[in-house]
Each structure stands twice: as C-alpha cells, then as structure tokens.
C-alpha positions as CSV (number, residue, x, y, z in Angstrom):
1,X,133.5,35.2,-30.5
2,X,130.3,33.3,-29.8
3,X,127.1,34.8,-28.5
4,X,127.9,33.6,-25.2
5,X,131.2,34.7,-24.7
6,X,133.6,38.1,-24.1
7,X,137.0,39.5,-24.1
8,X,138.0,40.5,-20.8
9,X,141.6,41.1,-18.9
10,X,141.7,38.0,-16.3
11,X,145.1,37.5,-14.0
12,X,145.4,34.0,-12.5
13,X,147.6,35.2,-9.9
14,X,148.9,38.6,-7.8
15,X,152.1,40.5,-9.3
16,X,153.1,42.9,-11.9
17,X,151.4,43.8,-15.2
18,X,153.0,41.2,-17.0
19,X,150.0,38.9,-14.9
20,X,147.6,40.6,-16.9
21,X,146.2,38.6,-19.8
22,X,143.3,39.1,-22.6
23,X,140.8,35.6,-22.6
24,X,137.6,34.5,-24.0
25,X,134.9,34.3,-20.6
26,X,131.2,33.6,-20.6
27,X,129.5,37.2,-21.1
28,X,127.2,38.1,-18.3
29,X,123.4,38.1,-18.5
30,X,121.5,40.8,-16.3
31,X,119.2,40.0,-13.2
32,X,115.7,41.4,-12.3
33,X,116.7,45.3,-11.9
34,X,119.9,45.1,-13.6
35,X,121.7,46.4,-17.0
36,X,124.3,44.9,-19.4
37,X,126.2,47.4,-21.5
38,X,128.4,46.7,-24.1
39,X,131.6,48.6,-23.1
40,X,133.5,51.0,-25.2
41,X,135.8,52.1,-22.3
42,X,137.1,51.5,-19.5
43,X,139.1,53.6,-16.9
44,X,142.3,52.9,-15.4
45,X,142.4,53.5,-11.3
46,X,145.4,54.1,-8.9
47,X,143.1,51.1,-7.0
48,X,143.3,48.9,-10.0
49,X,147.3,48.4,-10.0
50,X,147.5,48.0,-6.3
51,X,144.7,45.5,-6.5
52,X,146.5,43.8,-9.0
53,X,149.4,43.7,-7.0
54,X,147.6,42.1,-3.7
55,X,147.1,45.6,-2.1
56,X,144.0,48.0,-3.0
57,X,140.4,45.8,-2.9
58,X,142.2,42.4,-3.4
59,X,141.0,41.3,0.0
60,X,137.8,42.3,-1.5
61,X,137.7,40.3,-4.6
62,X,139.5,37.0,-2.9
63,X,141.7,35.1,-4.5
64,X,142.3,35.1,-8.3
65,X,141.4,34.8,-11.0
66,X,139.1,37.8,-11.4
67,X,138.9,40.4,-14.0
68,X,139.8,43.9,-12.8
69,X,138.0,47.9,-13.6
70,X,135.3,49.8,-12.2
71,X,135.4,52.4,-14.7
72,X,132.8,51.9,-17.6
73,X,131.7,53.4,-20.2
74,X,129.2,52.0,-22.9
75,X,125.8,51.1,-24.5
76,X,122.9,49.0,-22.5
77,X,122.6,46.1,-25.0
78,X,120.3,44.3,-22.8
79,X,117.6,45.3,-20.0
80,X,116.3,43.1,-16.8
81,X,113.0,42.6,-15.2
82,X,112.1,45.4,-13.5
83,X,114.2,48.2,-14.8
84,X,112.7,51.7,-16.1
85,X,115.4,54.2,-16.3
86,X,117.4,53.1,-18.8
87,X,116.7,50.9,-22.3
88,X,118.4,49.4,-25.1
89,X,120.4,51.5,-27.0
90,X,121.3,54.2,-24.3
91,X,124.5,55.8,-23.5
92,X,125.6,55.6,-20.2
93,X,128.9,55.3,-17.8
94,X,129.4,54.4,-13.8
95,X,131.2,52.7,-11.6
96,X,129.0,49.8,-10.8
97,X,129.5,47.4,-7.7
98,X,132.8,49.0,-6.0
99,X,134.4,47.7,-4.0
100,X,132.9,44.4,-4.9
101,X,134.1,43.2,-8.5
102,X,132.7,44.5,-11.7
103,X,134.8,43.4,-14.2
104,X,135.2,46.8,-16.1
105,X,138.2,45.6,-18.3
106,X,136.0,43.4,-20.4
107,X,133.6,43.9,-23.4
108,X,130.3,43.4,-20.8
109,X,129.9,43.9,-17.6
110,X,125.9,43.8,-15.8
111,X,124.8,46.1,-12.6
112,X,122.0,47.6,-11.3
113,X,120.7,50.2,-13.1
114,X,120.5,52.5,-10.7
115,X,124.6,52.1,-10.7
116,X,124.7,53.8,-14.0
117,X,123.7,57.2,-15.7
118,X,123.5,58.5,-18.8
119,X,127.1,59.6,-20.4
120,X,127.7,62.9,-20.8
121,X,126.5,63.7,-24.0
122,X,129.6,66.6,-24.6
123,X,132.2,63.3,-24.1
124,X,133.6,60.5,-26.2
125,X,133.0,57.3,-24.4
126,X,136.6,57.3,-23.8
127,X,136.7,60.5,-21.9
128,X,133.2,59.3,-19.9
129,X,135.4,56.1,-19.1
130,X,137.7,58.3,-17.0
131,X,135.3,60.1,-15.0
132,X,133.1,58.1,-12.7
133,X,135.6,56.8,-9.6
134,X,137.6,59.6,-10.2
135,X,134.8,62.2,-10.2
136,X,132.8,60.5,-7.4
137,X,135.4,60.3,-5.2
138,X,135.9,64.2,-5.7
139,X,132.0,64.8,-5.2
140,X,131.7,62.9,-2.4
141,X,134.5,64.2,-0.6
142,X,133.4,67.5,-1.1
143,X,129.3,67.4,-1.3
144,X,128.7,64.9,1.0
145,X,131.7,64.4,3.7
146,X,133.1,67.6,3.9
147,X,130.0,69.8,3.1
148,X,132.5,72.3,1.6
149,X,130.6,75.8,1.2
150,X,132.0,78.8,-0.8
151,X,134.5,81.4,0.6
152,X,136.5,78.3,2.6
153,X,140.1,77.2,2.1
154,X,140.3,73.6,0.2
155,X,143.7,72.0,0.1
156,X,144.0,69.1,-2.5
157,X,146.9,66.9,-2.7
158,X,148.2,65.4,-6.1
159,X,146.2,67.8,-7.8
160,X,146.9,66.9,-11.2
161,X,145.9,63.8,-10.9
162,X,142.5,61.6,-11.9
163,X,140.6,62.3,-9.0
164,X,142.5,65.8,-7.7
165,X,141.8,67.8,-11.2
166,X,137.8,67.1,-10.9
167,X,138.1,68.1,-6.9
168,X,139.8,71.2,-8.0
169,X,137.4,72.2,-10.4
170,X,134.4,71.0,-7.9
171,X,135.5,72.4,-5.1
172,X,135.9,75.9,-7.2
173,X,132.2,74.8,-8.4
174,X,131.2,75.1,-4.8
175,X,132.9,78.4,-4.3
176,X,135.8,77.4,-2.1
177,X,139.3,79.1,-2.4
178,X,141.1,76.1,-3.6
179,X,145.0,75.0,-3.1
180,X,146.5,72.3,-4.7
181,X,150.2,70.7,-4.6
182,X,151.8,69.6,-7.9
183,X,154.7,69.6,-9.9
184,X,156.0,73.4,-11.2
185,X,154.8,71.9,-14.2
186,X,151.3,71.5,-13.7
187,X,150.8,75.0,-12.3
188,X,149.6,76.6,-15.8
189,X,147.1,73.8,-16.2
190,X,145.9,73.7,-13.3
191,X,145.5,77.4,-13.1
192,X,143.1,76.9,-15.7
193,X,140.9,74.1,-14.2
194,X,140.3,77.2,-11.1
195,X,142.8,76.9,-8.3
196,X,143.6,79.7,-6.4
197,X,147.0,78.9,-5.1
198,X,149.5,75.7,-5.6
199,X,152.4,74.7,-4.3
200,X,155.2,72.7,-6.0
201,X,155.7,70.2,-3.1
202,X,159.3,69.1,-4.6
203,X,160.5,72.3,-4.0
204,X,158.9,73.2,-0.9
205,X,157.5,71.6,2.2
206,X,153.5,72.4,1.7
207,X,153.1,73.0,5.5
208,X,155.7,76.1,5.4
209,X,153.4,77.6,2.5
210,X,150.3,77.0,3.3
211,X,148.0,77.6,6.5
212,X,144.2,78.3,7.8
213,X,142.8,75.7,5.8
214,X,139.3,74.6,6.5
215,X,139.4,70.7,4.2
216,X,142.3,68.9,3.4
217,X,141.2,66.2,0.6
218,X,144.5,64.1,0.8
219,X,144.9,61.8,-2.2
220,X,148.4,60.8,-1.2
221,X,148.4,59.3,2.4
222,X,151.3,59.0,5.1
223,X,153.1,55.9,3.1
224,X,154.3,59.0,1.3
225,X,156.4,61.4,3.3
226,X,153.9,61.2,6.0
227,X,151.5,64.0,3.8
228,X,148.6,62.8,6.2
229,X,149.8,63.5,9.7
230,X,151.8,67.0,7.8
231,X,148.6,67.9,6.7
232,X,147.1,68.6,10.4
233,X,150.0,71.3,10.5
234,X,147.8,73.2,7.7
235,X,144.2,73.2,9.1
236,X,142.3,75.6,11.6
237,X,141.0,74.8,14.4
238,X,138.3,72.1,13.7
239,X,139.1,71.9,10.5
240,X,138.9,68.5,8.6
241,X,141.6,66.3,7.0
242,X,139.9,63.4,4.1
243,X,142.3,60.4,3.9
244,X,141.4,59.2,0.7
245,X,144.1,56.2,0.2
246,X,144.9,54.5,3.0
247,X,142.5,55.7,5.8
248,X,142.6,57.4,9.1
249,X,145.2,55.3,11.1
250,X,144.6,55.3,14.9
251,X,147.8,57.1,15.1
252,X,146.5,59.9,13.1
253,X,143.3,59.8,14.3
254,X,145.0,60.7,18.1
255,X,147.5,63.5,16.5
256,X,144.1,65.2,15.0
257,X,142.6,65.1,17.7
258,X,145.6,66.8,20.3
259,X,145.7,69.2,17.4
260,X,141.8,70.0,17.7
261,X,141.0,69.2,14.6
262,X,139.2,66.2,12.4
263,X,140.2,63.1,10.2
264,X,138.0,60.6,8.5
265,X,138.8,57.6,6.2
266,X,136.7,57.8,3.1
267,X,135.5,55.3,0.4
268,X,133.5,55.9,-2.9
269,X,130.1,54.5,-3.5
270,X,128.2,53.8,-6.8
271,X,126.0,56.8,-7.2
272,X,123.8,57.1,-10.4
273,X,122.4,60.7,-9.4
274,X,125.4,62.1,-8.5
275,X,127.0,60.8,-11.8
276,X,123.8,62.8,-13.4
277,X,124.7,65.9,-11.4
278,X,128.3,65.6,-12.8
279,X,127.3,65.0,-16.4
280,X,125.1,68.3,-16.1
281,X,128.4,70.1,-14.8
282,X,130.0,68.4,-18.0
283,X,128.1,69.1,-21.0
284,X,127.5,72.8,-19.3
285,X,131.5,73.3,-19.4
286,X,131.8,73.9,-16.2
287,X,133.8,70.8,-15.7
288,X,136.2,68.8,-17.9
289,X,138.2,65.9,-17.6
290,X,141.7,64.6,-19.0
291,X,142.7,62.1,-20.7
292,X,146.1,61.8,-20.6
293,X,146.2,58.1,-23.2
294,X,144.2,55.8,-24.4
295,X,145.4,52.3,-24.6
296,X,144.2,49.4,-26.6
297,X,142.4,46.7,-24.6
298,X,145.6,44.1,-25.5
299,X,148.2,46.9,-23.8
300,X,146.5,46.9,-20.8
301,X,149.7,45.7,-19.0
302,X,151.7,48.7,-20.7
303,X,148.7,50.9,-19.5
304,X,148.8,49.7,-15.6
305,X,153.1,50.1,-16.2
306,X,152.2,53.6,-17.2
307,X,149.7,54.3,-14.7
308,X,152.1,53.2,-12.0
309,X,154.7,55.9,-13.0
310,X,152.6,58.2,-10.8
311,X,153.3,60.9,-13.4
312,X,150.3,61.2,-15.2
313,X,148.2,64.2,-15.9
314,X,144.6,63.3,-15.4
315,X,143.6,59.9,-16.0
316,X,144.6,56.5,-18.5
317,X,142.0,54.6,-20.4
318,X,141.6,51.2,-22.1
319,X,139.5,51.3,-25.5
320,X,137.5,47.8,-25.4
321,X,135.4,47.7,-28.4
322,X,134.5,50.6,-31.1
C-alpha cells in the first residue's frame, strides 16, 4: 500500500453482502479542525445492512459507490489546523459524521475532532468499536429525549441487542425500574446487566404482561408485528413511546395521541462529550458492552450475513488493522 492510499469495503451497487468488496482508495487527509485516525475497529450497525441494501441512510449517502460504517475505533495519526483536544498518538472512538458518510469500514477515516473522544481506557479497540452508535443512541434516548429519572418504568424492546443492552444498563444507571423483551434465553444475561423484569415476547404478547410504563424505547418498529402502535397499550397516561427505527408514522402519531399519550421519531447525533460521559461509566464498571464476534476486515460480507440473522447478543465488529 502506498502512502497515499487505504483499504476500505466499497460496494458499486445496492444488494446483498455479496456487493461488498475490499479495494485500494486514496486515504483521507484532515481539514482545519479535523482528525485522521488510523482505525483498528470498526462496528457493525443494524443501519449499515439496510443501507447496504437501499433502505437505512442510502438516501443519505446517494448513489454508490461509497464505503459504509460509523463505528470507529483507533489512533489519531494526523492532526488539522486548529485542533486542541486531541494529538498524535491518542486513543480514541466515535461515530463521526452520521447520517452523512464516514467511511468506518476502512483503515482511515477524518472528522472533526470534536466527533471523537478518547477510548475507554478498560476496552480493547475492538470492544470501543462497538459502543459509540449503539451507546449513543441509548444515552440520548434516555438523557436527552426522554429525561428518564429514577423510580420510573422503562420498557426496552430487543433488549439484548447492540443498542438495547447499553439502554438497559443506562437506564438502570439513571435509577429507573427497567423492563426489557427478549428471548427466554437472554433472561440470565440480562438479569445481570440490571433489568428488573423481562418478558420473552415469543411466548407471550408483551402488552398482556406488562403495564404503567412511563418510556417505551422501541428498537423494533411496527414493520415488526406492529411493536410500535402495541406499545401505546403499555404506557400511562402521558407517557412517552421512542421510535428508534423507522419513526413516528402519522398513523401512530394520531393512535398516541387518542390514547393520551406521546411518540417521537428519534435519530443519533455525533457527540464527543457524551461518548466521554460513557467511557467514565466504562472504565468505572458500571457499564459493559458485548461483543458477540469479531470479523476480519476481508469477511465483512459474512459479518453483515451474520448481523442480519437478528440473533445476536450484543454487537458484531470488523478488525481493520492491528
């Protein structure tokens, strides 16, 4: 590899994992206020295979080719004009320039500093890797959209996956009594991470269980036995429903409100600080995060195929460079 090139995962064209290739691209030099790291790892997103597939942020990103990942976690090898926090040689992770392309799955990728933070000191870079979309969706859910305050009733959907394990163990951070649906399976684990209650949701339906809740974080949506609009069933009055996947539809956004309660659509955002915030949580213990596998950068169609079995525990990552 030259100086002025990378290896990065490029599709030419919308489909399956099979589109996904490993090429030789020009490596990316940092602007005024912005960072290059040299990526170790990079996370592997629910919004990565359906933006692969013409769904998720492909509307975003236009028309292929582009390089896929938001997930990062790596080394600053080179530091722009302007920048202050961070310097050559540090250890960080993020989630830099979501929902606008960052080109995660390749062995650079430049952003503002501000995007990053420094990684976790307690984590390999391949356990950072699968925290920062994952995790911030969780924080910001709970922190900043749902202001969730301790002694309420949190329901979180999919539990035991990437993002609903950290919102478990955040939202029992925060004080909350905390529900979760998952597999029988799961229950032990989860247990563990903090949550109060859960319900195995192919056993039961979660509405006949479950009642008086004051947040529902829902990271499974209506395009999945309608778990959105059943969710209003569960909440108080004025209680709040998150729709993390696919939104608030104007159809749900009517039910909620004949049902005298709330909905919003949500969307991540970068956010160094709170990425600090969750590193302290970290390294204290108070949080962890799963890995379930790590795949090497030339399997990452294997690694989306797996990821799109929706029967992971925790999160998938790519190893880029050592």
């Amino acid at each position: 590899m030259s100086d002025s090139s990378m290896r990065a995962v490029v599709q030419h064209t919308l489909g399956g994992p099979d589109v996904l290739s490993v090429r030789q691209v020009p490596r990316p030099e940092p602007l005024p206020t912005e960072v290059r790291v040299r990526v170790h790892a990079a996370g592997i997103n629910p919004v990565d295979w359906k933006t692969r597939a013409g769904g998720g942020m492909a509307g975003v990103l236009g028309e292929p080719p582009f390089i896929l990942g938001w997930d990062v976690s790596g080394v600053v090898d080179e530091v722009g004009f302007g920048v202050t926090t961070l310097r050559e040689g540090d250890e960080v992770y993020g989630m830099p320039w979501f929902p606008r392309a960052a080109g995660g799955y390749a062995e650079y990728v430049t952003a503002p500093a501000r995007q990053f933070a420094r990684k976790p000191a307690t984590l390999s870079h391949e356990q950072a890797a699968a925290v920062p979309l994952a995790a911030l969706t969780a924080w910001q859910v709970l922190v900043d959209t749902a202001h969730v305050t301790a002694g309420q009733r949190v329901l979180v959907h999919a539990a035991a996956g990437g993002v609903g394990h950290l919102a478990v163990q955040f939202a029992k951070h925060l004080g909350a009594h905390v529900i979760g649906t998952a597999r029988a399976r799961r229950h032990d684990w989860l247990t563990g991470l903090g949550a109060d209650e859960l319900v195995d949701y192919t056993a039961v339906r979660f509405e006949d269980a479950v009642s008086g809740v004051d947040v529902v974080v829902d990271l499974v949506g209506d395009a999945h036995d309608d778990t959105g609009t059943r969710s209003l069933e569960v909440l108080r009055p004025g209680g709040l429903l998150v729709a993390v996947p696919s939104g608030a539809s104007p159809e749900l956004a009517a039910e909620a409100e004949a049902k005298g309660v709330r909905v919003t659509p949500f969307l991540v955002e970068p956010d160094g600080p709170a990425l600090t915030r969750i590193g302290e949580l970290i390294d204290a213990g108070e949080v962890v995060v799963e890995v379930e596998e790590t795949f090497p950068l030339d399997q990452v169609a294997e690694a989306h195929a797996r990821g799109e079995s929706q029967r992971t525990r925790g999160k998938l990552v790519l190893r880029v460079t050592s």
